[in-house]
C-alpha positions as CSV (number, residue, x, y, z in Angstrom):
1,X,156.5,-12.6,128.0
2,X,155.7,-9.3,130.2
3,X,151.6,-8.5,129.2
4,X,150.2,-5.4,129.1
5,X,147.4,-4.3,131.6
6,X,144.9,-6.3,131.6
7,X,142.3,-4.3,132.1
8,X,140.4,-2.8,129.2
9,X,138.0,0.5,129.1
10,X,135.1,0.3,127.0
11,X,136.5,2.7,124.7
12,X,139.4,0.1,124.6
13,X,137.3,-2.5,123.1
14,X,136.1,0.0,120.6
15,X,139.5,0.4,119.4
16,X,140.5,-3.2,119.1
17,X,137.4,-4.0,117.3
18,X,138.5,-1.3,114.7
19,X,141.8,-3.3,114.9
20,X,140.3,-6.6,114.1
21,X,138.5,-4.7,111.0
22,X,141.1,-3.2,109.5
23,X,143.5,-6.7,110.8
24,X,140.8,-7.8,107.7
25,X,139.8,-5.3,105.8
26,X,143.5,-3.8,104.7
27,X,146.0,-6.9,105.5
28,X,143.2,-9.8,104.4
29,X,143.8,-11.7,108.2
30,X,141.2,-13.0,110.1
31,X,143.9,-13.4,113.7
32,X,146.9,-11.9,114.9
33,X,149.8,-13.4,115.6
34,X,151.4,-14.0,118.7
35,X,152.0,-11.0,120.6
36,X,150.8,-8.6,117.9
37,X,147.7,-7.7,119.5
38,X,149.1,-7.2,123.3
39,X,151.7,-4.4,121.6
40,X,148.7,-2.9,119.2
41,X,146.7,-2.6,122.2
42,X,149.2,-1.1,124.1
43,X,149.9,1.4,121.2
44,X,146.4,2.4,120.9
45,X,145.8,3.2,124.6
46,X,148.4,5.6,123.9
47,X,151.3,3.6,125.9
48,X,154.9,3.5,125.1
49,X,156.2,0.2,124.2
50,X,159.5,-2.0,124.0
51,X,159.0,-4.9,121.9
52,X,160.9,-8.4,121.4
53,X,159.7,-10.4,118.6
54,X,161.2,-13.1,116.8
55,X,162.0,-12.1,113.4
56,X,159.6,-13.3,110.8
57,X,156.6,-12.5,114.1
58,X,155.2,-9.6,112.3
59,X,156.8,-6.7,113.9
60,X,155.7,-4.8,111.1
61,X,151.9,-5.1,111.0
62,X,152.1,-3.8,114.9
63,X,152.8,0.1,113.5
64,X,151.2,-0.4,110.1
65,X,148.1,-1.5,111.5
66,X,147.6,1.7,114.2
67,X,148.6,3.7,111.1
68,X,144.6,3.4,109.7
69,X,143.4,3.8,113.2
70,X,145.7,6.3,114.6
71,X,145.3,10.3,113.8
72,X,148.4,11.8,112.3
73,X,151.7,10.7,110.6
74,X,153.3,7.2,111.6
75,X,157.3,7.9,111.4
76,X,159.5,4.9,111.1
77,X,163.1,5.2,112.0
78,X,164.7,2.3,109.8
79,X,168.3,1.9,109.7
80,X,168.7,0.3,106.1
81,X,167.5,2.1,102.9
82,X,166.6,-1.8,101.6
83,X,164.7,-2.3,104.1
84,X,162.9,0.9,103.6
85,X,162.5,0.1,100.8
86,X,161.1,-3.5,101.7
87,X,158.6,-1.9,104.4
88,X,157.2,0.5,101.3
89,X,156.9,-1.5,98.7
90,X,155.3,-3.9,101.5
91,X,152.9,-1.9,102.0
92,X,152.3,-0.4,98.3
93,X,151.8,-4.2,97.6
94,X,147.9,-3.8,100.1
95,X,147.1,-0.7,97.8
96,X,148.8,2.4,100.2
97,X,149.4,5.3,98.4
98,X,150.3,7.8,101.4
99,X,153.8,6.1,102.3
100,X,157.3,7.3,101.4
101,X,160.9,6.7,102.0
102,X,163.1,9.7,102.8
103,X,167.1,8.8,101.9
104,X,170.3,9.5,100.2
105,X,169.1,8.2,97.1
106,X,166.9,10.9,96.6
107,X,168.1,14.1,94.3
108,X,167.1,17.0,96.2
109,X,163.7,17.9,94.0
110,X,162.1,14.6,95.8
111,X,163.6,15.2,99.0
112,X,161.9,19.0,99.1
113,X,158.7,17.6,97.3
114,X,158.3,15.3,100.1
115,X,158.6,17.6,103.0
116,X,156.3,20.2,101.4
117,X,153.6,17.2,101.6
118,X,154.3,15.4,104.8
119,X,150.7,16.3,105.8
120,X,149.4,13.8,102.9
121,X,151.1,11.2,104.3
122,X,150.1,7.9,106.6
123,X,153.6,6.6,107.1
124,X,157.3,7.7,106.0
125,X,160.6,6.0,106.5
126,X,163.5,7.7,107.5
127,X,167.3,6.8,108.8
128,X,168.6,8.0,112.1
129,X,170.9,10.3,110.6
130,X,168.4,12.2,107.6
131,X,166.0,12.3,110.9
132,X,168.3,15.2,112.2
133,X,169.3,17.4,109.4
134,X,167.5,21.0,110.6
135,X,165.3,21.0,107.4
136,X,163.7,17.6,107.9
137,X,163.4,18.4,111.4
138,X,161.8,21.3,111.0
139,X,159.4,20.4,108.6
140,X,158.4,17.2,110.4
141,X,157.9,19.4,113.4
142,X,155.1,21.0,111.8
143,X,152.8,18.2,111.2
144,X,151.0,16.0,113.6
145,X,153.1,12.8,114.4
146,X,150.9,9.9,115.9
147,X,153.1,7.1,116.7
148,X,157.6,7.1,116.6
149,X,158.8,3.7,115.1
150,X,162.2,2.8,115.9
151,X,163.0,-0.3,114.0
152,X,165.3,-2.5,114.1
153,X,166.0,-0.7,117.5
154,X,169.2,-2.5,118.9
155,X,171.2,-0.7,116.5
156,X,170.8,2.2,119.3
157,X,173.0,0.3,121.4
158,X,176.9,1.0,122.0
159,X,177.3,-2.7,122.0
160,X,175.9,-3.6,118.5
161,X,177.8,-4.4,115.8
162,X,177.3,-1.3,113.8
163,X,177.0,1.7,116.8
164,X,174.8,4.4,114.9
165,X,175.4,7.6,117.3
166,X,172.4,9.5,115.2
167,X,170.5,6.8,117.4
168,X,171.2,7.9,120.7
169,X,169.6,11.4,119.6
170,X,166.2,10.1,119.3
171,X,164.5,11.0,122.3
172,X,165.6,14.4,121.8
173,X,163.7,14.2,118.3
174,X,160.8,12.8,119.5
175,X,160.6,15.5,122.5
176,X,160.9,18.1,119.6
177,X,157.9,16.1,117.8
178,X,155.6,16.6,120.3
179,X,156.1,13.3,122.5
180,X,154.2,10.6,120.2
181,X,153.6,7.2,121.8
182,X,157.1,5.9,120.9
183,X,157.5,1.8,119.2
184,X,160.6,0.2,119.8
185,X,160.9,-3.1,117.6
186,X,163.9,-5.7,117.5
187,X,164.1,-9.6,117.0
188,X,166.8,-10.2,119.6
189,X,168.5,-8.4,122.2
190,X,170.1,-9.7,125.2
191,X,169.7,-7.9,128.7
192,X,172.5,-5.2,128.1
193,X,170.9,-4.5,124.8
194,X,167.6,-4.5,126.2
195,X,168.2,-2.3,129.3
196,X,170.2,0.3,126.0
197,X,167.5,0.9,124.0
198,X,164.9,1.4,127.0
199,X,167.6,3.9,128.2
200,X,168.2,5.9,125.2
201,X,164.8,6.1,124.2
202,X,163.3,7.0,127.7
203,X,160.9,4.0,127.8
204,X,161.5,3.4,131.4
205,X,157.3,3.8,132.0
206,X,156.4,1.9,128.6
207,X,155.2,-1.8,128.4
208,X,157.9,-4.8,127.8
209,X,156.4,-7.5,125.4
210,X,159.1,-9.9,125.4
211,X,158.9,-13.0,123.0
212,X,161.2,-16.1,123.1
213,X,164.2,-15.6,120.7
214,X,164.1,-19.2,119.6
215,X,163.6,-20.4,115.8
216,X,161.9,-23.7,116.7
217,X,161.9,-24.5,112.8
218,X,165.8,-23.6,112.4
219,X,167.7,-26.7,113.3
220,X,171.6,-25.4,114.3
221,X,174.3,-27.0,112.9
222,X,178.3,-26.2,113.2
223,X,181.1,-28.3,111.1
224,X,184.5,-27.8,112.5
225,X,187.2,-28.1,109.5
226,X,190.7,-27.7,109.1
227,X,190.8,-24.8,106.7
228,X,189.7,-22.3,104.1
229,X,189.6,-25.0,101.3
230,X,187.6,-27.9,103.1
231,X,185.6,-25.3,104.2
232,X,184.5,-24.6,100.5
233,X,184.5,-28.2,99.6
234,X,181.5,-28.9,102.2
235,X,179.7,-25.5,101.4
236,X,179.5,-26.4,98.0
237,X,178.3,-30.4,98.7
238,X,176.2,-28.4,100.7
239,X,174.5,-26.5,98.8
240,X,173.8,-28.8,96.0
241,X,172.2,-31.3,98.7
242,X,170.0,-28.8,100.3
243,X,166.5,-26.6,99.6
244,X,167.6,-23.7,98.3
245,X,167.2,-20.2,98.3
246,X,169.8,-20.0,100.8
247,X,172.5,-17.2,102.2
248,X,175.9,-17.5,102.8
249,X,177.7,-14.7,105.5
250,X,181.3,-14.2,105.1
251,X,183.5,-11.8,106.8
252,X,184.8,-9.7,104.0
253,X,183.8,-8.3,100.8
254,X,186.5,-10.1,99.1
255,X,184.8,-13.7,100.4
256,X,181.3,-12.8,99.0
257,X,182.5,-12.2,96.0
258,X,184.8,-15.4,96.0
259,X,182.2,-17.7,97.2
260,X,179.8,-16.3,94.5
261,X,182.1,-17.1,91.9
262,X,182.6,-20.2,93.1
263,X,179.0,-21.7,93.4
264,X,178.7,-20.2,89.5
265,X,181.1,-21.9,88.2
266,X,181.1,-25.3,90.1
267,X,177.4,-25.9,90.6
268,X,175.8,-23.8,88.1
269,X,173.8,-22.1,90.2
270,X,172.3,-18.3,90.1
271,X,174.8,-16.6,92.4
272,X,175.8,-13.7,93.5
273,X,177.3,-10.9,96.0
274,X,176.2,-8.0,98.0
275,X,178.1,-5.9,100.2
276,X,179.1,-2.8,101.2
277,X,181.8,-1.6,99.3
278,X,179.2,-1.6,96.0
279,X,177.0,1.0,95.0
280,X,173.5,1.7,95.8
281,X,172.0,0.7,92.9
282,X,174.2,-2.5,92.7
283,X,172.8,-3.2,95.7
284,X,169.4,-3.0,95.1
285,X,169.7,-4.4,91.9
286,X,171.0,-7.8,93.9
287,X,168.4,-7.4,96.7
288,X,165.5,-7.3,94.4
289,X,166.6,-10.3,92.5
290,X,167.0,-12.1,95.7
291,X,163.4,-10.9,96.7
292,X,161.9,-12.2,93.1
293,X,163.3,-15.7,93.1
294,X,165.8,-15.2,90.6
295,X,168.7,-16.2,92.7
296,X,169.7,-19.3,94.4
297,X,172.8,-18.1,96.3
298,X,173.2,-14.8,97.7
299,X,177.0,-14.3,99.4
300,X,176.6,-11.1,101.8
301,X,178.4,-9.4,104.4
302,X,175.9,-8.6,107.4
303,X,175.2,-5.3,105.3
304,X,172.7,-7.8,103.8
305,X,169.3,-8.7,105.4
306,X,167.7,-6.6,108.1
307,X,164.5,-6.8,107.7
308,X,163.9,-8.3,104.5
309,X,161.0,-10.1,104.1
310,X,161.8,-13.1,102.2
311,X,159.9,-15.9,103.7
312,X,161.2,-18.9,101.9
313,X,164.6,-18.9,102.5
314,X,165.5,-22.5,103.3
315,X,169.4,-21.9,104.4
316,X,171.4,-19.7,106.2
317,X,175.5,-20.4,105.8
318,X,178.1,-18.7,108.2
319,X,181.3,-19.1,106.3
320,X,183.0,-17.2,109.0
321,X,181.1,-16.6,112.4
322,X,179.9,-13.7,113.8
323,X,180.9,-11.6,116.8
324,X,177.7,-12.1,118.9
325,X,175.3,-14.3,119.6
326,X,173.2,-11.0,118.9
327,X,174.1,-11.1,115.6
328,X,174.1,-14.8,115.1
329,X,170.5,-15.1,115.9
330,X,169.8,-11.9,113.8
331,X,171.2,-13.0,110.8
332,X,169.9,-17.3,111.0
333,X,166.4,-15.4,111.6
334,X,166.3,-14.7,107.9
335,X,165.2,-18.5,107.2
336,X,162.2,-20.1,107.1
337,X,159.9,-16.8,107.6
338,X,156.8,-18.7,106.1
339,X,157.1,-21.4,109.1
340,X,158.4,-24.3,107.1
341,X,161.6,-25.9,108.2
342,X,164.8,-24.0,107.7
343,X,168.6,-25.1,108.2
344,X,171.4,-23.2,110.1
345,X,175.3,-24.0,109.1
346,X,177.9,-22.7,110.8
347,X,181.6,-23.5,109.6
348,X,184.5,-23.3,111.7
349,X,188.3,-23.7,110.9
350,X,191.1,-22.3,113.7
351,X,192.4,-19.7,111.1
352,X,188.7,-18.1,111.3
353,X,189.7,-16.7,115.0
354,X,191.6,-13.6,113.9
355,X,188.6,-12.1,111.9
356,X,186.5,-11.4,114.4
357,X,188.7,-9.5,116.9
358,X,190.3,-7.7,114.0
359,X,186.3,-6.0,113.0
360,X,186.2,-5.4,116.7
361,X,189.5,-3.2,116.8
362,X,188.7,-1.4,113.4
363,X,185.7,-0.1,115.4
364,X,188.0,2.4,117.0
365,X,190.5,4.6,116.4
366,X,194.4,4.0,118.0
367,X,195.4,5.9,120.2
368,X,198.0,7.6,118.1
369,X,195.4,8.8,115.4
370,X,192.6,9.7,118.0
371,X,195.5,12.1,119.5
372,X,196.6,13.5,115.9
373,X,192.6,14.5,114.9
374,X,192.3,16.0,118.5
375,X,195.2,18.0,118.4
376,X,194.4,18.9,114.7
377,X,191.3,20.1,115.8
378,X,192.7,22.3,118.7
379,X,195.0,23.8,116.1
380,X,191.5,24.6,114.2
381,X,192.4,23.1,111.1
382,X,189.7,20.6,111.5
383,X,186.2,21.6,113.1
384,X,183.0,19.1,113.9
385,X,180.6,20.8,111.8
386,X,181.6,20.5,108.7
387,X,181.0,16.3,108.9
388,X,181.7,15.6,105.5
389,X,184.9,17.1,105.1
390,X,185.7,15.2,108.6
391,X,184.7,12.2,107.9
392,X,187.0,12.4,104.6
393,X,189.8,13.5,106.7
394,X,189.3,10.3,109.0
395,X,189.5,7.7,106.3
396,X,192.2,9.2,104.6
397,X,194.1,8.6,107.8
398,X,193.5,5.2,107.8
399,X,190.0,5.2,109.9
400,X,187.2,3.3,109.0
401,X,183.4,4.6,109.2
402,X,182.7,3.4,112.5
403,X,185.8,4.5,114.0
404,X,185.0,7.9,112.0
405,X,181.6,8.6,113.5
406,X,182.7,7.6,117.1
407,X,185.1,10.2,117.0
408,X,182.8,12.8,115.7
409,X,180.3,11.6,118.1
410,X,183.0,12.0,121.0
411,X,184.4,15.8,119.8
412,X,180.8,17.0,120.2
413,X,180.4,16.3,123.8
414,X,183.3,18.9,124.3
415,X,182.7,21.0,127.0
416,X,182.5,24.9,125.8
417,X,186.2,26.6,126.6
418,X,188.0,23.3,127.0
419,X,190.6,21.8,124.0
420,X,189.7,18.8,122.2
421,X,192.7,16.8,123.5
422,X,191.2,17.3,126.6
423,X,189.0,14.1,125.7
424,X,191.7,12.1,124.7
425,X,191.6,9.8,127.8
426,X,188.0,9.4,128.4
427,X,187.7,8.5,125.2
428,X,190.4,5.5,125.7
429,X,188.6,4.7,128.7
430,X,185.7,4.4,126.9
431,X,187.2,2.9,123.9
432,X,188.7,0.0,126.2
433,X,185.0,-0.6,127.9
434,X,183.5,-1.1,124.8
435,X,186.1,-3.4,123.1
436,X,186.5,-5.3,126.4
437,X,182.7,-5.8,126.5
438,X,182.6,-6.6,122.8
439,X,185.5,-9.4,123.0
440,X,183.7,-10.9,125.9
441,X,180.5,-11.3,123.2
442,X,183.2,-12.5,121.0
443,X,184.3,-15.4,123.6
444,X,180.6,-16.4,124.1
445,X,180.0,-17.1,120.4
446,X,183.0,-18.9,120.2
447,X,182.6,-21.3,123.9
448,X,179.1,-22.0,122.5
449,X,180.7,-23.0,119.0
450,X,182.7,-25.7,121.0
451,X,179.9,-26.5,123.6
452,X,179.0,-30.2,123.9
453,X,175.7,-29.6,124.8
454,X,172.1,-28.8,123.0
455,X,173.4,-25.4,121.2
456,X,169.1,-24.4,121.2
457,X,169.6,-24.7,125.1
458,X,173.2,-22.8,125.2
459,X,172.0,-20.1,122.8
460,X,168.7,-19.4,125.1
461,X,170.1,-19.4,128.1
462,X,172.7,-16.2,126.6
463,X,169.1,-15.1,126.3
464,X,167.6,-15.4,130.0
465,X,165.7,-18.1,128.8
466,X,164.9,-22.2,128.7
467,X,164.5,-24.3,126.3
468,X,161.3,-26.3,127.2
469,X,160.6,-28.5,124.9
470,X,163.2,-29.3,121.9
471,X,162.0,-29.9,118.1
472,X,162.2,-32.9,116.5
473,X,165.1,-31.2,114.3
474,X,166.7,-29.2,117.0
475,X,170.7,-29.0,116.5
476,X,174.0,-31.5,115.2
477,X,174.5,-32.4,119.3
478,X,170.9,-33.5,119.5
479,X,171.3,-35.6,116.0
480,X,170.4,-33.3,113.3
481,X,172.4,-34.1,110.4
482,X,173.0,-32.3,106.9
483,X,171.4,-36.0,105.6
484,X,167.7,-34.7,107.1
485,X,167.5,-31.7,105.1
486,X,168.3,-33.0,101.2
487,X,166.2,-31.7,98.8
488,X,163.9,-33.9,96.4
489,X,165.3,-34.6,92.8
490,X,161.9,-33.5,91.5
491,X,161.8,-30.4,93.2
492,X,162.3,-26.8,91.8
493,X,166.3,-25.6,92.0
494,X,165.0,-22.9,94.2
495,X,162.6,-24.1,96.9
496,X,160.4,-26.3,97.0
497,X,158.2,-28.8,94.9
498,X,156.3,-26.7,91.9
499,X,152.9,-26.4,92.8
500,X,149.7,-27.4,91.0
501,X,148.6,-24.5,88.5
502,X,145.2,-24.4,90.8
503,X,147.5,-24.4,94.1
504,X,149.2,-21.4,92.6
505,X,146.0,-19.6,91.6
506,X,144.6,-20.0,95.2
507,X,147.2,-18.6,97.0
508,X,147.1,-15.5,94.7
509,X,143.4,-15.2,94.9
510,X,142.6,-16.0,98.7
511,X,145.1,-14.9,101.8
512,X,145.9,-17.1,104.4
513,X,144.8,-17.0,107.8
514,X,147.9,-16.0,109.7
């Protein structure tokens, strides 16, 4: 890991013994974990800082916490409204009363209601794009800002998954704030993603607290089978062997909801679906019954799961694998938060290689409708500020939302006086760097699926780092087996053995030590 300075000013001690106090006194722990105090530190002497922790490390607590020490407003850029949502009710759950989420889902009385109180508030969640509607800006400008979260921050790189554009505008907003101590917080980013966020968010002169990537209590696993249907076969003996709660990724929205109906039926289990294509509420509806043990099976897209803070989550299924071993880690990361042991599956079957490219390609336009919108828009029929109307245009010619907003993004960097086709070949250019880059992510995932060798070592090493000591349940090439993780007959359908009525009562009376 890069440390922080380690030299400390009296007034520095101060602060971290108000740290420790609060660490108690608010969040009911009596240490930090690992690496949570370097990045608080840094915070509090007012340093800018880039921060790589595993997911389930406690990312959070490293803003909440400065938020009772700090003077002024804690602003937290958070790409997901569920897990905004997550992050308030999180903290809701210590007694905070001065925290709100500013979204779509809001009518417009509670969207001006907030803004006219912004001063009462500690912290406030917001997504990239609200962040930069005038209004919000403006009224944000006009109270103090103390410290400018950006979570989940490798969604500001080009090479992500999901390219948010509104992203790559933060600086700007945090220049027009005032220039608060800036946080930057993800779980895994390789070295291209790494040196993206510290770009875009001008942390060039901030601290680098780098933690390993590596799960040690998610054992990897990959089945090679010869098709869709023996694919299901061995998810479903899967998942009636295994601890449950567990999460099963599939490519499309169609498989979720499949797969869902299929663990219903055959195992009688509580299962069900989440993706994008349903609407808000459906979706919160399905992520809070996750959250309050009331499912077994949750079949998602990757629209399920950043962030959320579920910590016994025995099982994480790939149906279909991802596009990055980015995204891979990300999305395995949701097991086993509470440090007990957690399983990783990943299937494979040769007709699951088209997918992947496919998602890659729908991230872009052709090159026949990118010329038709910029000629369109030369012929003014079509102009960049009016978004929605644009983006409606887009997807009724066929484009889907990330192609949409990387052509918006793209129109606006239009020189003053020059037409709009005028961009049509850097934007190839540009369109054939990314997808070239993105397919050789693509190739990675897939030679490590076919590696002979330790996939903890394989994976790490995408990572810049080694694997020094493996766990005693480390991956199928080191002789984990499915066999290792069956679940007790006498224990509860979804997790664990029940506990002892005074075991319960403890742990709602008394916090651990974390």
């Amino acid at each position: 890991m890069e440390k922080a300075e380690s030299g400390q000013t009296e007034t520095d001690t101060d602060m971290m013994r108000r740290a420790r106090d609060v660490l108690y006194r608010i969040f009911g722990y009596t240490r930090f974990r690992p690496g949570q105090k370097r990045v608080i530190q840094a915070l509090l002497d007012r340093r800018d800082v880039f921060a790589m922790m595993p997911t389930g490390g406690g990312k959070s607590l490293c803003y909440q916490l400065p938020g009772y020490i700090l003077s002024g407003m804690v602003l937290v850029v958070s790409p997901l409204l569920s897990l905004m949502e997550d992050q308030v009710d999180s903290l809701r759950r210590i007694g905070e009363k001065k925290v709100r989420a500013l979204n779509s889902m809001l009518h417009s009385g509670e969207k001006r209601s907030i803004l006219r109180h912004l001063n009462e508030l500690r912290f406030l969640f917001i997504s990239p794009e609200m962040l930069r509607r005038p209004a919000v800006l403006s009224a944000l400008e006009r109270v103090p800002v103390s410290l400018f979260v950006v979570d989940e921050a490798h969604c500001i790189s080009q090479w992500g998954h999901e390219f948010r554009p509104d992203y790559l505008h933060l600086a700007d907003v945090r220049t027009r704030l005032g220039s608060p101590v800036c946080l930057a917080l993800t779980a895994t980013a390789d070295f291209r993603v790494r040196q993206d966020i510290i770009r875009h968010l001008h942390l060039d002169q901030g601290e680098r607290l780098l933690q390993s990537v590596d799960r040690r209590n998610i054992a990897l696993i990959v089945r090679q089978v010869a098709d869709s249907r023996e694919k299901i076969e061995q998810l479903l003996q899967l998942i009636a062997t295994v601890r449950l709660p567990g999460i099963v990724y599939c490519s499309s929205r169609d498989w979720t909801e499949k797969i869902a109906e299929v663990v219903r039926t055959k195992l009688n289990l509580r299962a069900a679906f989440y993706h994008g294509g349903m609407t808000a509420e459906d979706r919160r509806s399905i992520q809070n019954q996750f959250l309050n043990h009331e499912l077994d099976v949750l079949c998602c897209t990757n629209a399920f799961g950043m962030g959320i803070n579920k910590p016994d989550v025995r099982l994480v299924v790939h149906f279909h694998y991802p596009r990055s071993l980015n995204a891979y880690l990300q999305e395995i990361g949701r097991a086993a938060r509470d440090g007990g042991q957690g399983l990783a599956v990943l299937y494979y079957c040769k007709e699951d290689d088209r997918l992947p490219a496919a998602f890659i390609d729908s991230n872009y336009p052709s090159a026949a409708l990118l010329r038709a919108v910029l000629e369109r828009m030369d012929r003014e029929c079509l102009r960049p500020g009016d978004e929605e109307r644009f983006m409606e245009i887009m997807k009724s010619a066929g484009a889907g939302e990330t192609a949409s907003r990387f052509v918006l993004e793209q129109i606006r960097t239009k020189q003053e006086g020059a037409a709009y086709l005028s961009l049509m070949d850097p934007c190839m250019k540009l369109i054939h760097l990314r997808r070239t880059e993105q397919l050789r992510d693509l190739d990675k995932m897939r030679r490590w699926i076919f590696s002979k060798e330790c996939r903890r070592r394989s994976c790490l090493r995408f990572f810049g780092e080694e694997l020094p000591e493996k766990p005693a349940l480390c991956c199928d090439r080191c002789g984990a087996d499915i066999d290792d993780f069956r679940r007790d007959p006498s224990e509860a359908r979804s997790g664990g053995p029940e506990l002892h009525w005074e075991k319960r009562l403890r742990r709602l009376l008394v916090r651990k030590e974390d």
